[in-house]
C-alpha positions in Angstrom: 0.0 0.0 0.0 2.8 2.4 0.4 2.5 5.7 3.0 -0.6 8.5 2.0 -0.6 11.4 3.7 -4.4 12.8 4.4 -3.7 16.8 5.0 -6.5 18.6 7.3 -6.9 22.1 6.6 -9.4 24.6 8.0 -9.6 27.7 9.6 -8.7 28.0 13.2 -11.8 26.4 15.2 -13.4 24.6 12.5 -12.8 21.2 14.2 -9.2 19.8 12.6 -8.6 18.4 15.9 -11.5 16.7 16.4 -11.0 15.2 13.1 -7.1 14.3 14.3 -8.7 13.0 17.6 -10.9 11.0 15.2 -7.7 9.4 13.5 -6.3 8.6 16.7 -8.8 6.4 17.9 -9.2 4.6 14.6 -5.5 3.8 15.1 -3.5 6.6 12.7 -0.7 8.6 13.3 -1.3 12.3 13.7 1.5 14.7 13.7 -0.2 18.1 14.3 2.2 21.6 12.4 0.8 23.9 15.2 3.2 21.8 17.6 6.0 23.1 15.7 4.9 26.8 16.2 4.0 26.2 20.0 7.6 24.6 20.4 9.2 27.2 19.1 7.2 29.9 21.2 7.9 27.9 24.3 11.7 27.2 23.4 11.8 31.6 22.9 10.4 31.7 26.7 7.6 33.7 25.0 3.9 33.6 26.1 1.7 31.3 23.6 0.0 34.5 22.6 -2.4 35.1 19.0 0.3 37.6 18.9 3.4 35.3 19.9 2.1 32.4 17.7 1.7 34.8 14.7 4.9 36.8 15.2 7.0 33.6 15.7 4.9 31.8 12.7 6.2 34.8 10.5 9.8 35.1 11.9 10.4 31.2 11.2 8.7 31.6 7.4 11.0 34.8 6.8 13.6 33.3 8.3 13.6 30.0 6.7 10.9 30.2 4.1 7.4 29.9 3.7 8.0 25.9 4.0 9.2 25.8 7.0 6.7 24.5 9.2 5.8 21.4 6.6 9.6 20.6 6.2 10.1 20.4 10.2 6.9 17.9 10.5 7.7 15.9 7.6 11.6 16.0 9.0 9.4 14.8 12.1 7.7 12.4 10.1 10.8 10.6 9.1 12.3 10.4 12.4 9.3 8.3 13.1 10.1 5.7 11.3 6.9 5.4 10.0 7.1 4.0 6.1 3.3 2.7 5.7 -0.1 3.3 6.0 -2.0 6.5 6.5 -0.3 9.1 8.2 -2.6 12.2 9.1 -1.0 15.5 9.0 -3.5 18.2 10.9 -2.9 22.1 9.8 -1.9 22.2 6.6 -2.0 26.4 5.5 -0.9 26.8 2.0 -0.3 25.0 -1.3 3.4 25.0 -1.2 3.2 23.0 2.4 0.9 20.3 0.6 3.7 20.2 -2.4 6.4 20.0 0.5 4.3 16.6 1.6 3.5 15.6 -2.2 6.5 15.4 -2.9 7.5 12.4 -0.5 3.8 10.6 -0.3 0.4 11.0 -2.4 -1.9 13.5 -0.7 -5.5 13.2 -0.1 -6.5 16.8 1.5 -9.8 17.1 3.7 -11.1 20.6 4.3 -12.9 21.0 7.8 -15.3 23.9 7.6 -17.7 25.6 9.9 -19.1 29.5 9.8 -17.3 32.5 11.6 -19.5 32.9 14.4 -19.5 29.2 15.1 -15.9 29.0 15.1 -15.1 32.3 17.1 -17.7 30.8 19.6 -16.0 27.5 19.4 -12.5 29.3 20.2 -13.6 31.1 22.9 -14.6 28.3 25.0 -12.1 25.8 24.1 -8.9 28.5 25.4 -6.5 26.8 24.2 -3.0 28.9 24.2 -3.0 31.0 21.1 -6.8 30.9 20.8 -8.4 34.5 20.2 -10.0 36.5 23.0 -11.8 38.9 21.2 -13.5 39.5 18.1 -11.1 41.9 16.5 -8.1 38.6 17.4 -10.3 36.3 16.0 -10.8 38.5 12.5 -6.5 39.0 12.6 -6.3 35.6 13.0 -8.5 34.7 10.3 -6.8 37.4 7.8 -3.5 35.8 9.0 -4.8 32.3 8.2 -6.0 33.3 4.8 -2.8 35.6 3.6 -0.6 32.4 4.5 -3.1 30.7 1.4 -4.9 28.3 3.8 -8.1 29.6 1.5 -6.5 28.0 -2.2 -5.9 24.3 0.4 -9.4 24.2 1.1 -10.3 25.3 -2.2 -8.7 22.6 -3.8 -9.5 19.9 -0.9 -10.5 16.3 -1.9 -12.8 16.3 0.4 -15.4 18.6 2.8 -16.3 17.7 6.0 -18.7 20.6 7.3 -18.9 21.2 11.2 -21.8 23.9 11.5 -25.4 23.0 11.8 -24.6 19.4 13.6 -24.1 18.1 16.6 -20.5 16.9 17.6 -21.5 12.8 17.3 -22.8 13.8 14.3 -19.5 15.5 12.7 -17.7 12.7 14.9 -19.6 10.1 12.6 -19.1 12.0 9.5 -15.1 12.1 10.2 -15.4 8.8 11.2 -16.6 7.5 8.3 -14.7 9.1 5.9 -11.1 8.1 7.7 -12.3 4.4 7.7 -13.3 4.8 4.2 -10.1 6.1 3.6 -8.2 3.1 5.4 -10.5 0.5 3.7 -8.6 2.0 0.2 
């Protein structure tokens, strides 16, 4: 079967990691690119801030190129030791990180969507470091999101699951059945 690489991208709240959490109970890998950010953040001492998480996003893009945060999780990827199978990859942002993938397994991408105000509302109680506070951080954010090109990724996406308008078994089904469909070939 050779290694496949299912990408999740969607806008910050939409439910990628309930879709990663998904994966992980159906037995697949997850290796998560926001880890590499909140690393990094943590490593500079900083606070995991919108504002730190954005400012060190940028700084290691300029710094290294707009690839860099695909190249470190596939780099991670390898170290795994991981050479079969499905491998899911939450938080892909922009075409040239999918290519950075492509170009060591075939890609299937699966755009998780959901509404603004659900996903503000969403972020607001989950609080996860980085997570916006208010309105105006949650628009920045968004903006941020979409000038890195995470609009083309889900444009182009293989697949839609949408998160607004359902309950969370229902979108935990809907996930589900997809992955195993996915894993079934």
């Amino acid at each position: 079967m050779g290694l496949r690489f299912v990408l999740i991208a969607g806008m910050p709240g939409a439910g990628k990691s309930i879709v990663a959490r998904v994966a992980r109970e159906l037995g697949l890998p997850v290796f998560t690119m926001g880890d590499v950010v909140r690393e990094e953040v943590r490593r500079r001492g900083l606070e995991p801030t919108p504002a730190n998480m954005n400012k060190v996003a940028t700084e290691l893009r300029k710094l290294y190129g707009k690839t860099v945060i695909a190249e470190r999780t596939l780099d991670a990827i390898k170290k795994s030791g991981i050479r079969d199978g499905i491998i899911v990859i939450d938080g892909v942002r922009s075409l040239e990180e999918v290519d950075v993938f492509s170009s060591y397994a075939p890609v299937t991408i699966v755009a998780v969507h959901a509404s603004p105000k659900t996903r503000f509302e969403r972020l607001r109680a989950r609080g996860r470091p980085g997570d916006p506070r208010t309105w105006e951080e949650f628009r920045a954010r968004d903006l941020m999101e979409l000038g890195f090109g995470l609009g083309n990724v889900i444009a182009l996406a293989d697949y839609m699951l949408v998160n607004d308008g359902v309950t969370l078994d229902e979108f935990v089904s809907q996930a589900k059945r997809l992955l195993e469909a996915m894993i079934r070939g």
